[in-house]
N, C-alpha and C positions, 0 to 999 in steps of 0.2 A: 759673408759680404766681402766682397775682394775686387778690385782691378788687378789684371795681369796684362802680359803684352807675351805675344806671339813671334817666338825668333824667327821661324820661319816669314814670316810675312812681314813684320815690322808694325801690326797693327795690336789696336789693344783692344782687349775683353773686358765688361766687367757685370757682376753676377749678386743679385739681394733675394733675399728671402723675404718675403712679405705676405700678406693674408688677405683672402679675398671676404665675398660679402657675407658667407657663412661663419668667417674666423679661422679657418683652415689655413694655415704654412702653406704656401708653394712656392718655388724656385723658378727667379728668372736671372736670365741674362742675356745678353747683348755684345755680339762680336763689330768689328771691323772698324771701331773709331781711330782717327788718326794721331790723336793727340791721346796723352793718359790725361788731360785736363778732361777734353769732351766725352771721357770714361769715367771720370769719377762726378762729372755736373749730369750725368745721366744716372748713375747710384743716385747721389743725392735728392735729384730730383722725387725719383719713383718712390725711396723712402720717407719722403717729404708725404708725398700722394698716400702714401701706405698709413701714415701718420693719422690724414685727415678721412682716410677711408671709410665704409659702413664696415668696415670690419670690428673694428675698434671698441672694446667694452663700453657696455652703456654707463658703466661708471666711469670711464675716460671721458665719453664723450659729456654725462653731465657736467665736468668740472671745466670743459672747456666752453663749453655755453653759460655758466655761471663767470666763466672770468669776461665774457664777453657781453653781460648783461649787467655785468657791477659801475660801469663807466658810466651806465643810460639811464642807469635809476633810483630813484632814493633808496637812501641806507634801508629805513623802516621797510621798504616793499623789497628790498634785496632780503634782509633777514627772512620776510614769510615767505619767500621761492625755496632760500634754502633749508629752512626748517619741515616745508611739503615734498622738496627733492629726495634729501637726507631719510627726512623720517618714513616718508610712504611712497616714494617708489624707486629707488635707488636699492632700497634691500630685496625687491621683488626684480628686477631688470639688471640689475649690478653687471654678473657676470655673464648676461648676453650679451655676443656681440649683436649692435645696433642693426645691422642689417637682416639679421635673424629674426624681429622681432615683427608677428605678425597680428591678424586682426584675432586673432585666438586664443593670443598668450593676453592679449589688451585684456579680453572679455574674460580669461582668468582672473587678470588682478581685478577688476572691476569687481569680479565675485568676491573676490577678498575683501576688498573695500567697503562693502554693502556690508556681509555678515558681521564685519570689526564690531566688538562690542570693549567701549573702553571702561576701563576699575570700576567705574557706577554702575555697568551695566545697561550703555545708552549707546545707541549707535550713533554713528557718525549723522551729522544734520544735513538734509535734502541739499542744502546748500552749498555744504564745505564739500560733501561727495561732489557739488555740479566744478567748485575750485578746482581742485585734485585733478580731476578730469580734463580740465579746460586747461590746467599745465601741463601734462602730459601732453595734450594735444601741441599745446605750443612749443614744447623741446623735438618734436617732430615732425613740424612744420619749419624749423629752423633747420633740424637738418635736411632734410630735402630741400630747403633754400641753397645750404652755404654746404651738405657734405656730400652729395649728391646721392642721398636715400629716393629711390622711386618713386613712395607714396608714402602718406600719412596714414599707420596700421588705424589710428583713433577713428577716423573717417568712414571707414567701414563697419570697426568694431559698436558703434554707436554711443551715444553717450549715458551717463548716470545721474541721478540728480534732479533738483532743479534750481532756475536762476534764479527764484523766488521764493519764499517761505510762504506756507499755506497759508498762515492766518498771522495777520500782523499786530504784534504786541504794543497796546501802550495804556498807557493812563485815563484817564477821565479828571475833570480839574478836580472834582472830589477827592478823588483818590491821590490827586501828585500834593494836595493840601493835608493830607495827612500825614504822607510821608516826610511833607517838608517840618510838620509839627513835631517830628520824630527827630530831626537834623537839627533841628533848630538848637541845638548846645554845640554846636560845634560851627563857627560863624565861616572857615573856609567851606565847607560841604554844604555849609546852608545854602552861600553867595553860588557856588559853583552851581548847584542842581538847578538854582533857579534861571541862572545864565542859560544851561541847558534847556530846559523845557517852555522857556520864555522868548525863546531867541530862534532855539533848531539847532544851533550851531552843532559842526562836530568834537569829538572831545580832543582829538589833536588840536584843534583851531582852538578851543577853549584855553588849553593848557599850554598854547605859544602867546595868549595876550599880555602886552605888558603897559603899564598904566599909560603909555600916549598914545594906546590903542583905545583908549577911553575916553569920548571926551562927553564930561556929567553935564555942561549948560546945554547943547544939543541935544542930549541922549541918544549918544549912538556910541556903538562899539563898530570899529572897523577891524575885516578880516583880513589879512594879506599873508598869512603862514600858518602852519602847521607845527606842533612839538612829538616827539617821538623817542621813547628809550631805547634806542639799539647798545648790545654790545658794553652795555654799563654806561654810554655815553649819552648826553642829552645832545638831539640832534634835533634843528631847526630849520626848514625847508619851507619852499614857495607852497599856497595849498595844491588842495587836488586838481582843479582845472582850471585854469584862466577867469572863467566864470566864478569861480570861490573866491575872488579876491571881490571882496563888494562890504558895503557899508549898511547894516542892519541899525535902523531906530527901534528906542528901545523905551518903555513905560515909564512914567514918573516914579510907580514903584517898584521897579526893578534898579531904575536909578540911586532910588535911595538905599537902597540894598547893599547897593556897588559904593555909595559913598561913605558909609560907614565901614563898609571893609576896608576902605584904602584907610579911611582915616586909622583905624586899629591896628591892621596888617598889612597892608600894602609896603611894598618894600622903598628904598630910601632912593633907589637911582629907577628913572624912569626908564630905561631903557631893559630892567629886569624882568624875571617873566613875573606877573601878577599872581599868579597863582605856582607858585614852586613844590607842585607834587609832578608825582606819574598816575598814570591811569588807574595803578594797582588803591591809591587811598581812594576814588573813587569806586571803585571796586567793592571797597572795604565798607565802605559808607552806606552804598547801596543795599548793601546785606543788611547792617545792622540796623537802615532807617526802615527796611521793608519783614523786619522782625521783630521790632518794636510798634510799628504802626500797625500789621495786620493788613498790607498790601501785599497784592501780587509782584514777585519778583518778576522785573523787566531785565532785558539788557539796556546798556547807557544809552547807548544809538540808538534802542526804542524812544529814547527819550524826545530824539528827533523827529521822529512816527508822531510821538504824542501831539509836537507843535503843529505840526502839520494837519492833523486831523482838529486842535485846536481852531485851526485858522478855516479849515474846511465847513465846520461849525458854525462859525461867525459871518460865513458868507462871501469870504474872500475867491477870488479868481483864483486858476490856476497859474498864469501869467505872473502874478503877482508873489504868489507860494513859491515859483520856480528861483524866481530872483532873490526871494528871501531867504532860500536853502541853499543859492550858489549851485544850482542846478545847472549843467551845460545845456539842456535843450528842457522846452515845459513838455515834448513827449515825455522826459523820463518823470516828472511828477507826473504826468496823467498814467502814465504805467506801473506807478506805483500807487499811486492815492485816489484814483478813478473810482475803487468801490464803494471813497467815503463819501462822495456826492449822492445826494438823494435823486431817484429816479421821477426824471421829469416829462415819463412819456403821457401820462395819462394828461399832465398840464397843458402840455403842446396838443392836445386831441380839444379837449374842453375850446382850448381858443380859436382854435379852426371849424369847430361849431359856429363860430362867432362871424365866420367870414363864407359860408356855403351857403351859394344861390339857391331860394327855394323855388 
C-alpha cells in the first residue's frame, strides 16, 4: 500500500491490496490524481470498503455486528447472542470468509447441530435448534443489510427446528400442591413458587419485584421490569414488551403468603428487590421440591404454562389470559394455549339443531 507521484507527469499513483468476496489478495491501483491528498483519500477509502467487505472473516465480521447490537439491547439478551455466537457458530464459520459462505456449508452445520449430542447424551431441543438457526439467519440478513452480501445463504439452505415444543409441560393443582408441601420449609421458595404459578409471571419479572411492587390491601402485584445476572452483575431493565408492564390482582391467599414473607424476610428499604436470589436458587429448589414430592420435573417457565391452563380451566377468556400474562397480542396466547380449550364443535351443531326450519 503506497502513494507515489510520477516525475514525469507530476501526477500521483496510489496502489492497496485488498480482498475480494472469496478472501483472495488482489492488487489495485489508481493513476493520474492531482494532488497526493486525493491519492491517499482514495487508499483510504477502498481500505475502508476492503474493511467492511464480504471478504472479511466471519469471525471479523461476528464481532462487528456484536459491537453494533450491544447499544440496542439488553445486557441479558446481549449475553445469550454471544454465548450462541461464540459457542455454536463461530467455531463452525470462523475462518470463512463471509462471502463464501453458501446454502451448503449452512446445511453442513445445521447437520452438525442436529446430530450434537451434549455430556447426558441429549440432543439439542426442537427449540433451541429453531434459536441457533434464527441467529444465523439474522447475522446474515444484517449483513446483506449493511455489508453488501447478496443473499441470505439461511434462505435457501432452510431451516431446523421448531418454534414450538411438541408437548407443553406443566402442573395440574394436584401436583403444583405437592410440590409446594415439599418447599414448604423454606418460606422464600415457598412464596416464590406460589408467586409463580398463581400469577404466570416470568421469573425475571418475579425476581426484579420489590416490596412497593406490592401492594397487600388491594392485592395486586404490579409488573414494570425484569432482573437478570449478566456478567456477575445484577442487571435490571424495563420487561419484555410494553404490554409486560401491567398490574396482576392477586388471591386473598396468595396475599397472605406474600405478608408473611415481608413480615419475616422482606428487606428493610422498599425500593430493594423482595426476593434477593438469581434464578440458579430457584433452579435448586425446583429439583429438590420435585424429588422430595414425587412430581414430574417442569422447567420454571412451565410454571407459566401451568397458570395459564389453570385459568383455561376455570373458564377464563383468552382476552383476559393475554393481559394477565402480559402478552403483546391474544394471537400469541391463542397460539400457544388454543389446544387447552375444549372442542366445542359438536356444541355449536347441537344448537343450530335448535334453529333449522323443518
Amino acid at each position: 500500500m503506497s502513494v507515489t507521484k510520477d516525475k514525469k507527469t507530476g501526477k500521483w499513483m496510489a496502489q492497496v491490496r485488498v480482498k475480494d468476496e472469496t478472501g483472495k489478495t488482489i492488487h489495485r491501483k489508481k493513476r493520474g490524481f492531482a494532488t497526493k491528498r486525493a491519492a491517499q483519500e482514495w487508499e483510504s477509502g477502498l481500505k475502508g470498503k476492503d474493511s467492511i467487505s464480504v471478504g472479511m472473516r466471519f469471525a471479523d465480521f461476528a464481532e462487528r455486528y456484536l459491537a453494533d447490537m450491544e447499544p440496542r439491547i439488553k445486557a441479558s439478551t446481549m449475553e445469550t447472542k454471544r454465548t450462541m455466537i461464540y459457542g455454536k457458530i463461530v467455531p463452525f464459520f470462523g475462518s470463512l470468509p463471509l462471502g463464501a459462505i453458501d446454502a451448503a456449508k449452512v446445511r453442513q452445520w445445521q447437520s452438525g447441530m442436529v446430530a450434537y449430542r451434549k455430556p447426558n447424551g441429549k440432543p439439542y431441543s426442537m427449540t433451541y435448534l429453531k434459536t441457533l438457526n434464527c441467529q444465523l439467519s439474522a447475522m446474515f440478513s444484517y449483513a446483506v443489510r449493511y455489508y453488501r452480501l447478496k443473499e441470505n445463504p439461511c434462505r435457501l439452505a432452510g431451516s431446523i427446528g421448531k418454534k414450538a415444543a411438541d408437548e407443553m409441560q406443566f402442573w395440574t393443582k394436584d401436583e403444583f400442591a405437592q410440590f409446594l408441601a415439599a418447599v414448604r420449609c423454606d418460606p422464600p421458595a415457598f412464596t416464590m413458587f406460589s408467586i409463580l404459578y398463581y400469577t404466570g409471571l416470568r421469573e425475571g419479572e418475579l425476581l426484579a419485584l420489590t416490596p412497593e411492587d406490592v401492594d397487600l390491601k388491594k392485592r395486586t402485584i404490579r409488573v414494570n421490569k425484569t432482573y437478570s445476572r449478566t456478567q456477575r452483575r445484577d442487571v435490571v431493565t424495563p420487561p419484555k414488551t410494553p404490554k409486560s408492564v401491567r398490574t396482576v390482582a392477586i388471591s386473598d391467599g396468595l396475599a397472605a403468603y406474600l405478608a408473611d414473607y415481608v413480615q419475616g424476610f422482606g428487606p428493610a428499604d422498599d425500593a430493594q428487590r423482595l426476593f434477593p436470589y438469581t434464578k440458579h436458587y430457584l433452579y435448586r429448589w425446583m429439583g429438590m421440591g420435585c424429588e422430595a414430592s414425587g412430581v414430574k420435573r417442569i422447567r420454571i417457565h412451565d410454571l407459566r404454562h401451568s397458570h395459564a391452563s389453570l385459568l383455561v380451566e376455570l373458564g377464563f377468556s383468552p382476552l383476559l389470559i393475554a393481559e394477565r400474562l402480559g402478552h403483546e397480542r391474544v394471537q400469541t396466547t391463542m397460539d400457544v394455549y388454543s389446544h387447552l380449550y375444549p372442542n366445542k364443535q359438536r356444541e355449536v351443531a347441537e344448537r343450530l339443531n335448535e334453529l333449522m326450519i323443518s
